[in-house]
N, C-alpha and C positions, 0 to 999 in steps of 0.2 A: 510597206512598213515591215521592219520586223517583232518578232515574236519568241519572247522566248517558252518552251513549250519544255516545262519542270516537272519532270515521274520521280513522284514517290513507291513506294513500296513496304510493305512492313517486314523489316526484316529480320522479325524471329520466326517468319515463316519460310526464310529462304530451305529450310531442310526440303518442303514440300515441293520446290521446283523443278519441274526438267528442264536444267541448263540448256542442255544442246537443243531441245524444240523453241524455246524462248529464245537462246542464239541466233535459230533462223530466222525466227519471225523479225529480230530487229533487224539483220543482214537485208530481208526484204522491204523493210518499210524503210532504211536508210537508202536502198536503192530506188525504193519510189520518190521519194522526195525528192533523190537527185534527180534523178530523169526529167523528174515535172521543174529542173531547176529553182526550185524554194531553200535548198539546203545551204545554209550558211555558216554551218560546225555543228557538233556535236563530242559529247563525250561520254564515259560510262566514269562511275566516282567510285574510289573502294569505299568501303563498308563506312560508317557514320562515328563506328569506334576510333577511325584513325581521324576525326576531326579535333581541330585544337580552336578554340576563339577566343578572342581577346576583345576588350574593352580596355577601353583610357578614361578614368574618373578622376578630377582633381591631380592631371598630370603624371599619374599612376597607371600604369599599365598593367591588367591582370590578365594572365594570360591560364587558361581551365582546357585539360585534355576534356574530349568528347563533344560534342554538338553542340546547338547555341542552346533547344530547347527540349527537353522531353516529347516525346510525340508518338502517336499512334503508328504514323507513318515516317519514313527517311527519305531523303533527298538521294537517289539512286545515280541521277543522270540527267541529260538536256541535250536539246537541239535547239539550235538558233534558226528559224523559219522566216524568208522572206515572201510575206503574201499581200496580195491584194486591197486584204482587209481581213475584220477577223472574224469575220464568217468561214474565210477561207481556212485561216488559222484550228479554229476550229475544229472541219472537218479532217484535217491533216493529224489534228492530238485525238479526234475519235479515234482513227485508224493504228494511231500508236497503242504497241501489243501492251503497255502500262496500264495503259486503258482498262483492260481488260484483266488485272491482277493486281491493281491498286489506285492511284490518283493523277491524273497530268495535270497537270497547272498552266494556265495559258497567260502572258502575261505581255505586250506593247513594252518593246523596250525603248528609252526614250532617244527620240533624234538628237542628234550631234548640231 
């Protein structure tokens, strides 16, 4: 089944980050995943400033630069993980280095 596996981040704390040790660490865990072949995409998202959303109300389309909601945390990035189950799932977003500097989100995408 897949999995899509969503890291947040807060990102008025990106001053504090070291890009390039943070660099590697995802360079390595997108390499583990493949190896262990579960990796089914991934992307890194710019910043949450350059989000635009729209809604359609009574045929009306509004369309609002910035994100859909205020939040402690932003939507950084994803991987799309093909596992077992979601235990497996899981242990694959423990190991993701977001983990460890903000939020993953583990979520069963639905079958086709």
């Amino acid at each position: 089944m897949e999995y899509l596996v969503l890291i947040y981040r807060d990102e008025s704390k990106d001053g504090d980050v070291d890009w390039a040790k943070l660099g590697r660490e995802y360079e390595e865990y997108a390499a583990a995943v493949a190896q262990a072949a579960v990796m089914r995409g991934g992307k890194k998202l710019q910043p949450s400033a350059t989000a635009t959303t729209v809604v359609v109300r009574a045929d009306q389309r509004l369309v609002t630069d910035g994100p859909f909601a205020e939040a402690r945390e932003q939507l950084g990035g994803f991987f799309v993980l093909d596992c077992a189950n979601l235990d497996e799932a899981l242990e694959w977003a423990a190991r993701c280095p977001g983990a460890s500097h903000g939020t993953v989100e583990v979520r069963p995408v639905m079958p086709t």
